[in-house]
C-alpha positions as CSV (number, residue, x, y, z in Angstrom):
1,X,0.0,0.0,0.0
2,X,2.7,2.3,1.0
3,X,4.7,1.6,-2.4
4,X,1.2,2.4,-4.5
5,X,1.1,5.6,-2.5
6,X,4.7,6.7,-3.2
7,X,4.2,5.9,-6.7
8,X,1.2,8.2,-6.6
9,X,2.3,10.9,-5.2
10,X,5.6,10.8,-7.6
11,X,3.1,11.0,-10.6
12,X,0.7,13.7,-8.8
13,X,4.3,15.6,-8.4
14,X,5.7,15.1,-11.8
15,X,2.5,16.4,-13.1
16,X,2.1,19.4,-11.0
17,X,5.9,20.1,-12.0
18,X,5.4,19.3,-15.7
19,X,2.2,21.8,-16.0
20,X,4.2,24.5,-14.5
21,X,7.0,24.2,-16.4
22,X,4.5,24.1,-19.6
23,X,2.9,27.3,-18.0
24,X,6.5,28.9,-17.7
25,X,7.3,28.0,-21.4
26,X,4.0,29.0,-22.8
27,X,4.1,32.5,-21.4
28,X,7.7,33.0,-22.1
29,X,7.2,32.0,-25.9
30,X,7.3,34.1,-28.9
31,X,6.3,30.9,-32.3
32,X,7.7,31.7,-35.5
33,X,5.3,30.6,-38.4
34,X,5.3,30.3,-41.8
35,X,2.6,29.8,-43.4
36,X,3.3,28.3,-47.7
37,X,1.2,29.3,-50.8
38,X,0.4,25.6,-51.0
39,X,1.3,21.9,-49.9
40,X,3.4,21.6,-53.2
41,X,6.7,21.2,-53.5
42,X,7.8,23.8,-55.1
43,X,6.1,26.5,-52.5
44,X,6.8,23.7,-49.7
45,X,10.9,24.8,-50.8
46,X,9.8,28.2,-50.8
47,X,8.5,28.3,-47.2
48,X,11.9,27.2,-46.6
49,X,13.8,29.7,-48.1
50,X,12.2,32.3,-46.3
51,X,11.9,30.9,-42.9
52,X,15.7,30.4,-43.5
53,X,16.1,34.1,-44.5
54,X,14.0,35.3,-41.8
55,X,16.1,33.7,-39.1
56,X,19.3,35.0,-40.5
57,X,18.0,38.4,-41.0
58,X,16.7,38.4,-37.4
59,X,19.2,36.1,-35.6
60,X,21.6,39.0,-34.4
61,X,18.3,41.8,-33.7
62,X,17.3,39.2,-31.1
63,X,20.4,37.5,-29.7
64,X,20.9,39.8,-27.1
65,X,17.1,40.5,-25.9
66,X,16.6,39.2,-21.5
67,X,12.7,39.5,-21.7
68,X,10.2,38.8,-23.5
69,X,8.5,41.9,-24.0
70,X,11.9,43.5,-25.4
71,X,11.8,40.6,-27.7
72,X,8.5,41.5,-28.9
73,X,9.1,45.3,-29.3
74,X,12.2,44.5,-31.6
75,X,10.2,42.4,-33.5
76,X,7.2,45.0,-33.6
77,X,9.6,47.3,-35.0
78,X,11.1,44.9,-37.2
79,X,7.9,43.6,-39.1
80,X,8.5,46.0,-42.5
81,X,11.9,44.7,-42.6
82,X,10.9,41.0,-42.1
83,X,8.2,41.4,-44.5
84,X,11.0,42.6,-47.3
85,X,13.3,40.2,-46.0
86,X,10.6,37.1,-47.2
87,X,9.7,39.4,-49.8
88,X,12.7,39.2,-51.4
89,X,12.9,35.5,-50.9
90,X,9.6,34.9,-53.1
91,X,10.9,37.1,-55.6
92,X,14.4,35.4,-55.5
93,X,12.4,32.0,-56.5
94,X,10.7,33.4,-59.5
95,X,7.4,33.9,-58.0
96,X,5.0,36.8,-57.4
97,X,3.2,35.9,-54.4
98,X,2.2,38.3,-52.1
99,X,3.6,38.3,-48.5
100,X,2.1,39.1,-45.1
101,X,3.6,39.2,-41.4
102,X,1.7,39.7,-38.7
103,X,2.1,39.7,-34.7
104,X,-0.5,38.2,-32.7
105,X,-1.6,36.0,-30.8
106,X,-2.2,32.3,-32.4
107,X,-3.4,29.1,-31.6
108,X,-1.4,26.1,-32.0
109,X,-1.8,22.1,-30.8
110,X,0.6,20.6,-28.2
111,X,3.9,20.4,-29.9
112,X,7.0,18.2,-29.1
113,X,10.3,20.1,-29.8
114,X,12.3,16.9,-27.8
115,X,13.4,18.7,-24.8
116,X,10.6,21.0,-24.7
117,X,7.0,20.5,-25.0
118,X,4.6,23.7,-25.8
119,X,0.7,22.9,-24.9
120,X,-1.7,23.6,-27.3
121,X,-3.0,27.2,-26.6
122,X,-2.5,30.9,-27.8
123,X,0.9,32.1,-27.9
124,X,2.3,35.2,-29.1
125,X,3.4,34.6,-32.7
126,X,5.0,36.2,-36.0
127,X,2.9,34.6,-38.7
128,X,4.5,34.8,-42.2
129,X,1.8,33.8,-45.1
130,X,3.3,33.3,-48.3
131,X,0.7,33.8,-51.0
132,X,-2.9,31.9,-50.4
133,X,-1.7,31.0,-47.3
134,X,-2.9,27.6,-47.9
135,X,0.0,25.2,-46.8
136,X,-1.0,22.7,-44.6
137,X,2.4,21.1,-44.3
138,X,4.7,21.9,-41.0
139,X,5.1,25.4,-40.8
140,X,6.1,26.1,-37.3
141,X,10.2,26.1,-37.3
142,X,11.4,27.8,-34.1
143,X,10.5,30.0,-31.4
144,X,12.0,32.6,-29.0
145,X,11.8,31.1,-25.3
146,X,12.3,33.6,-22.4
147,X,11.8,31.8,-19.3
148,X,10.9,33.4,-15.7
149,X,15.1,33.7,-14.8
150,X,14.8,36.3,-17.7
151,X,16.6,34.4,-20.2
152,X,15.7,34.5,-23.8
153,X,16.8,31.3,-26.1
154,X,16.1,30.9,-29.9
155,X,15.3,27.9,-30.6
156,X,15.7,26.1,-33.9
157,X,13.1,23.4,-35.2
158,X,13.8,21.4,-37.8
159,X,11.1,21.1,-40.0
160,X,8.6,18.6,-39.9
């Protein structure tokens, strides 16, 4: 009986721990999304070019950022110049598609990044759409984690 207990309150505990943790990461995260024309190919390798030049372009803007809200201001500021940035990308690739960049707040599902799991919920997010904007594939490649010790991580996804 004692053993079922201990077991008990070690899962009780590692769930009460977990959801906090979650909590932590959800409020400290700002998703990066790209959103393709469509699911083929040829604007699935487009998505990747831009999410590619978006990161480079804002890589160094955000490296030195310790909360989240500085995070969001320099991207705030930055959203003409990422919008050129994946702009230029599309054009690069011989299309004509419009672009759009947006931050808000979006909802995503649970997401497994291997040492970090996001819940599903609404998280503060720049939203690239390439195009129609009708991509189903992947889409969501990294996000800027600034946890409560005021510490602010990119972190790169691979795609999926």
């Amino acid at each position: 009986m004692s053993v079922v207990c201990v077991c008990l309150m070690t899962v009780v505990f590692w769930g009460i721990h977990s959801y906090f943790n979650y909590k932590e990461y959800s409020q400290g995260v700002i998703r990066f999304h790209v959103v393709a024309n469509s699911n083929t190919i040829e604007d699935q390798a487009l998505k990747m070019h831009v999410k590619n030049a978006v990161i480079s372009a804002m890589i160094d803007k955000l490296e030195n950022v310790s909360t989240k809200r500085e995070a969001l201001k320099i991207i705030d500021e930055s959203l003409k110049y990422i919008k050129k940035v994946a702009s230029e990308q599309v054009v690069n690739q011989g299309k004509n598609y419009e672009v759009e960049v947006l931050l808000d707040k979006n909802t995503f599902p649970i997401k497994d990044y291997g040492n970090i799991t996001l819940t599903a919920g609404k998280y503060d997010a720049v939203k690239i759409i390439i195009g129609e904007g009708k991509g189903k594939i992947g889409g969501a490649f990294c996000f800027l984690l600034c946890t409560l010790q005021m510490e602010c991580k990119l972190w790169k996804v691979r795609s999926n």
